[in-house]
C-alpha positions, 0 to 999 in steps of 0.5 A, spaced: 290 502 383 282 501 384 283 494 387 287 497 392 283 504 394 277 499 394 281 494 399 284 500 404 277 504 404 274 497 406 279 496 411 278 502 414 270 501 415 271 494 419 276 498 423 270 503 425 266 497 425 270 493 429 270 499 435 264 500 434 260 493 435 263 492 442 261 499 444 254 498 442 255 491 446 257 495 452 251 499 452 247 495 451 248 491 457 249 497 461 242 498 459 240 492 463 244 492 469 242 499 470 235 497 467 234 504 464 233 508 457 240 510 455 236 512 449 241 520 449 247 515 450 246 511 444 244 517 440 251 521 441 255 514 440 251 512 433 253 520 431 260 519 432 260 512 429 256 515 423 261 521 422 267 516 422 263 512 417 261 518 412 270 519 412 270 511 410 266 512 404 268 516 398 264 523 399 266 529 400 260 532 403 257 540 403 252 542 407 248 548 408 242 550 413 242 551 420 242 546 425 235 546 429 237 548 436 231 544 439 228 537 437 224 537 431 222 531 426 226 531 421 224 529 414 228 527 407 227 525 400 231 518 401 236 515 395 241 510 399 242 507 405 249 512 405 243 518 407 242 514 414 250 515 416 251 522 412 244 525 415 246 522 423 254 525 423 250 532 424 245 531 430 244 526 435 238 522 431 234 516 431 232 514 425 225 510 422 227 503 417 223 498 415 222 492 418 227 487 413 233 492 415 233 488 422 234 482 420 241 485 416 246 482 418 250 486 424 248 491 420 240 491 423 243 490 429 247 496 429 241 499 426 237 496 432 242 499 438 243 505 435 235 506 436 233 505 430 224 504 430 222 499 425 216 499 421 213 494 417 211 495 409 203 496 409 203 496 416 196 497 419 197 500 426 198 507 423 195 509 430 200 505 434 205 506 431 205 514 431 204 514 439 211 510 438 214 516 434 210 521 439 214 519 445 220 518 442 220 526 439 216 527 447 222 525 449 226 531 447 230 525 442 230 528 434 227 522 429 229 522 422 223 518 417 224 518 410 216 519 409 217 518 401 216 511 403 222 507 399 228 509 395 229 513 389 235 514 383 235 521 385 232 524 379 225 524 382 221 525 389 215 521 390 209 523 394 210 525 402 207 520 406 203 524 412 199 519 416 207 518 419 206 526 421 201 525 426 206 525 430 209 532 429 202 535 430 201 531 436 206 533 440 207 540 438 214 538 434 216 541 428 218 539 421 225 540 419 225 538 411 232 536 409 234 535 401 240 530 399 243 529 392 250 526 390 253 528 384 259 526 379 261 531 375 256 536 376 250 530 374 246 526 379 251 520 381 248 514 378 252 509 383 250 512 390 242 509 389 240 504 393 234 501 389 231 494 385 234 488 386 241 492 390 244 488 395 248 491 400 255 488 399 255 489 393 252 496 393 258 497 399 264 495 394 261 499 388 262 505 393 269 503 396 272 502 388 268 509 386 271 515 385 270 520 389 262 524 390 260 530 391 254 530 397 250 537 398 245 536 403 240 543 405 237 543 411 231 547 410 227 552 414 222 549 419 216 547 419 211 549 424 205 543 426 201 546 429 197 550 426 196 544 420 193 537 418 199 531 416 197 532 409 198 539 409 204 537 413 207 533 408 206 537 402 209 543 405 214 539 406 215 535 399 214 543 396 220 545 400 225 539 399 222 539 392 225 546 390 231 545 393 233 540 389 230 544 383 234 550 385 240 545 385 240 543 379 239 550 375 245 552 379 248 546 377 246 548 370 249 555 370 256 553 372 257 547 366 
């Protein structure tokens, strides 16, 4: 029975896959021909593709908050590549990745087309790098940054990184902080975390074979930049997304 759950949910994946890949192909070239930013365009085709391939996956996702009405630089705590297409299914977003996902196989180009801004691991170019990220947001166009940096098992939230908050500040954009968890019974969901040594493939088949996850992603109160320095930013925003996830887990506590 699990064999066969695994085989239809992976079945169902590449059909998304399939549809979308030629799509992406499309716009590509019409970007090209047109030689115009089609960024808007990509951003509502990456929507759609990630809410078809958040059903293909095993979670049954809850989410609480309200939707930013206007363009904002959007930050979560970060434990799986399955934050990426469960956080994009609710707004047209464009994502920060570091720079090893471009180079995964159609995935990285799927990634690429979607508009996803790559950064390199200890890059030095801070600078430049929030000048890419100011434009972007100075375009209207929301973007999404996991400012701890790396993932983690879910059960701890490491520093937020500020020097990528600049551009927030620079810009005039708030913050909306965003906290994700995925659970099992209750408990924080120990195949969900995509971390160490994981491979995607394997990770994928893991996630097809499981049983059902519960997902609870909080889109919490906005964060107005203007009045604060990055590092306040980002301690601001640690300490939001810090108690929401507390606050789950004693709710979490209460009802076992």
């Amino acid at each position: 029975m699990n064999k066969l759950r695994l085989y239809l949910r992976m079945l169902r994946l590449l059909a998304i896959i399939g549809l979308v890949t030629p799509l992406a192909g499309v716009l590509s070239l019409l970007e090209r021909l047109l030689r115009q930013d089609l960024m808007g365009l990509r951003q509502r085709l990456s929507r759609w593709f990630f809410a078809r391939m958040s059903n293909a996956l095993p979670f049954r996702l809850s989410v609480h908050g309200e939707l930013p009405q206007e363009p904002m630089l959007w930050v979560s705590n970060h434990i799986s590549w399955t934050d990426i297409p469960l956080l994009g299914m609710l707004a047209p977003l464009s994502f920060l990745s570091k720079a090893e996902v471009r180079a995964w196989p159609l995935a990285g180009w799927l990634a690429h087309q979607a508009g996803t801004l790559f950064i390199r691991r200890g890059a030095a170019d801070s600078n430049r790098l929030n000048q890419q990220l100011g434009h972007h947001l100075g375009q209207g166009r929301p973007l999404l940054i996991f400012p701890e940096g790396t993932t983690t098992d879910g059960q701890v939230l490491r520093t937020f990184h500020g020097r990528l908050l600049s551009s927030a500040i620079d810009t005039g954009v708030a913050l909306q902080p965003v906290a994700i968890r995925y659970l099992r019974d209750g408990q924080p969901c120990m195949i969900t975390p995509f971390i160490g040594d994981d491979d995607m493939l394997s990770h994928l088949l893991r996630l097809l074979a499981s049983d059902p996850i519960d997902v609870q992603i909080h889109l919490l109160q906005p964060i107005a930049s203007a009045t604060l320095n990055r590092n306040q930013l980002a301690r601001r925003a640690h300490a939001a997304v810090a108690s929401a996830l507390a606050t789950d887990c004693e709710a979490q506590a209460q009802a076992a």
